[in-house]
N, C-alpha and C positions, 0 to 999 in steps of 0.2 A: 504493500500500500504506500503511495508516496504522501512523504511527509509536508506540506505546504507551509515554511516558518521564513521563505525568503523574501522578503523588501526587497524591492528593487528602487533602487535611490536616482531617481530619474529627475536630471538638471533643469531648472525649468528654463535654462537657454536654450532645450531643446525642444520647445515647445516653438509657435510661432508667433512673432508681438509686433509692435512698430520698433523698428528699424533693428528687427532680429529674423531673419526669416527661420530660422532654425531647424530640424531635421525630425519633425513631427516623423512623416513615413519610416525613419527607425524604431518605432513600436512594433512594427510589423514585424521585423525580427522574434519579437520574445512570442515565447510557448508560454503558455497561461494555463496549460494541463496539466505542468511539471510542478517543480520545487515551489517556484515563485507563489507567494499570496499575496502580495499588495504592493502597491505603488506607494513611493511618498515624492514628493519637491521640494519640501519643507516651506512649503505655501500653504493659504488656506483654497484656493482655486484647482478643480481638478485640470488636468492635463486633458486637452480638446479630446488628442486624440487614444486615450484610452478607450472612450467608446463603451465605458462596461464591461470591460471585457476584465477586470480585478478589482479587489477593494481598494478605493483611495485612504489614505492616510493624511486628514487636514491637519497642517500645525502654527498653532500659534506660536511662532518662531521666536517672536522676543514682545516687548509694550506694545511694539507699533500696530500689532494684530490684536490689540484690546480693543478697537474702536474703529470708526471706519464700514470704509466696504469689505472689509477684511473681516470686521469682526461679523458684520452681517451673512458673511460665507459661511461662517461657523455656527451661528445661530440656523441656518437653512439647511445645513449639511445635511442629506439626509444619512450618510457613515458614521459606523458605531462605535469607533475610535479615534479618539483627539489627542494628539501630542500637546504639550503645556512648554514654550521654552524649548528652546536651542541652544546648549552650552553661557547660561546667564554666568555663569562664574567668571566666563571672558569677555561679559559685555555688559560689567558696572550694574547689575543689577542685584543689590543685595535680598538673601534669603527672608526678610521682614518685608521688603517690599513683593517680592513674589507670592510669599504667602497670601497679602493680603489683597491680590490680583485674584489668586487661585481660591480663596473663600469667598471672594463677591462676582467673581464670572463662570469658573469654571464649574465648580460644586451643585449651583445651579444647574447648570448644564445635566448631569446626574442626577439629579434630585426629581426636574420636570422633562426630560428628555430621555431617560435612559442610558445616556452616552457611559461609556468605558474611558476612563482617563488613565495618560501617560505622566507620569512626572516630568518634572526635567529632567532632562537630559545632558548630565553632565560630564566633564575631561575625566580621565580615570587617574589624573596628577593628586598630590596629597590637597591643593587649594579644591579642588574639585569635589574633593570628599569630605571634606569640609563642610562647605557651600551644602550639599546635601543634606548632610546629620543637621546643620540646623534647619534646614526649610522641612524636611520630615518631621523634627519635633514641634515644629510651630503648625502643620498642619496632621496632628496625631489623632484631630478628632473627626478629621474628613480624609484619610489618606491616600493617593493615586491608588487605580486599580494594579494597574503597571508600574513596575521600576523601569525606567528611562537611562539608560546607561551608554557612552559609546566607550570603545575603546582602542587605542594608537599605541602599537610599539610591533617589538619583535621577535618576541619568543611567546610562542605558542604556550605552553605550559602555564608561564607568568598569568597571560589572560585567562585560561578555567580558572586559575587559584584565584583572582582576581575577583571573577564572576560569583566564583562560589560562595567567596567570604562578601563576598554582598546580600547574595541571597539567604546565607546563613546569617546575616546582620538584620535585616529589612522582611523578611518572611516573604515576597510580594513578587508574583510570577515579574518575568522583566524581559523587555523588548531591549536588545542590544540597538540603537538605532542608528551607530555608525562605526562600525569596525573595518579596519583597515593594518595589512602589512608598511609598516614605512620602511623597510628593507628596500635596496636599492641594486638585488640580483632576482634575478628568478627566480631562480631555485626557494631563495628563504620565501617570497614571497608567496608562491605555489604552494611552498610546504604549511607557514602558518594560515592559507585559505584554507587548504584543503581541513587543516587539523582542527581545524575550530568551525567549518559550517557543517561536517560528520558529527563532530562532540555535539552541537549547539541543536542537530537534528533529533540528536538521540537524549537529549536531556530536557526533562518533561516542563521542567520549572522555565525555561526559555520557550516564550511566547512566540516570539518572531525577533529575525534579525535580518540589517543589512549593509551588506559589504559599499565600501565607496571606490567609486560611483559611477554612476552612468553617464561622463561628462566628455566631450569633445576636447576641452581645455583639463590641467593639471591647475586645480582650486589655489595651489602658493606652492612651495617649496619646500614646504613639511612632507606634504603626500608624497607616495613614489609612483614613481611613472610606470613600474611594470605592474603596478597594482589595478591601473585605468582597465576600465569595463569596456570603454568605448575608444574606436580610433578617432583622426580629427576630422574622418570626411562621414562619420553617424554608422562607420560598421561597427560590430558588436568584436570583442578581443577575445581570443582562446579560453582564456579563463573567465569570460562572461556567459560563453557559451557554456563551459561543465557549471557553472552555478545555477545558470535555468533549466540543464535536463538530468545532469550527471548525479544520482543519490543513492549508494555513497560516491561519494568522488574518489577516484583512483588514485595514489600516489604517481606522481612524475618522475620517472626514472629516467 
């Protein structure tokens, strides 16, 4: 039976807008029968051209989707999942002001809608973890449905321990919502996908995860470039291809 726990981290430059013509027809690439369960952009807008063809993932990325036609997205959504926050520990937003976003917009959201809420989503650096333990204890009396986690580095191992001792901290099923090799050879980079979207398959407590990204461009110079999902002209990369059909993923010899 296949497991469906993959996000697919779809840029919304490659959607189409004014003065971005973008590379919508690369959706047509992805199998939506495989691994893959949802989309995100980390917008509250779905991408045109999904079509329905998987569940979108709306997120209120940072404040600026508190309000607005953005926040009206997310009030209209009809998807049963809202991420909260995009890495606020790196974007001046302290855990007292999130909380008290997340108890007057979000909680609502649950309370009269149904919605399944993501935490933030935070660095898996020590500020990062931080940043979390207090926003969790300021919101202990309403807390995400989901733990919100990404995580960046290069040893495969580091990351389950990582994952583990969170979900053994926090009890709260958790959506990895952007994981990535920042290794700068193949080989590591193949080795920690493979090792961790197998492990993150087979382990119950992991809701859904997803690898970065499906982007034409390299996001800064932290990312690694053999990690990219996507080439510059919207084909899909070798290792974008074993993450939407391949379960378990084969080691690269």
């Amino acid at each position: 039976m296949v497991v469906k726990k993959r996000c697919l981290l779809w840029d919304w430059t490659n959607s189409s807008g004014p003065g971005n013509p973008g590379v919508p027809w690369a959706m047509n690439q992805c199998d939506f029968h495989g691994p893959l369960s949802s989309i995100s952009n980390w917008n509250t807008w779905t991408p045109p051209e999904l079509h329905n063809r998987a569940a979108f993932r709306p997120m209120v990325h940072l404040e600026a989707q508190l309000s607005g036609g953005d926040w009206q997205n997310i009030l209209n959504s009809p998807q049963p999942i809202i991420h909260f926050f995009n890495e606020p520990d790196k974007n001046n937003i302290p855990p007292p002001r999130a909380a008290q976003a997340w108890h007057a917009q979000m909680v609502p959201l649950r309370q009269h809608k149904g919605k399944k809420l993501v935490g933030p989503s935070v660095s898996n650096d020590a500020a990062g973890q931080r940043w979390l333990e207090e926003f969790m204890r300021l919101t202990s009396t309403a807390p995400p449905d989901y733990l919100g986690l990404h995580y960046y580095g290069t040893d495969g191992n580091a990351c389950i321990e990582y994952l583990k001792g969170m979900h053994a901290r926090y009890r709260k099923p958790i959506i990895v919502s952007e994981i990535a090799s920042t290794a700068r050879d193949k080989a590591s980079v193949y080795g920690f996908t493979i090792q961790l979207a197998n492990w993150m398959d087979e382990t119950e407590w992991i809701f859904e995860y997803g690898f970065f990204g499906c982007m034409r461009k390299l996001a800064d110079g932290f990312v690694s470039p053999a990690a990219q999902l996507m080439e510059p002209d919207g084909r899909f990369t070798d290792l974008m291809m074993k993450l939407q059909w391949d379960q378990p993923i084969k080691p690269v010899h």
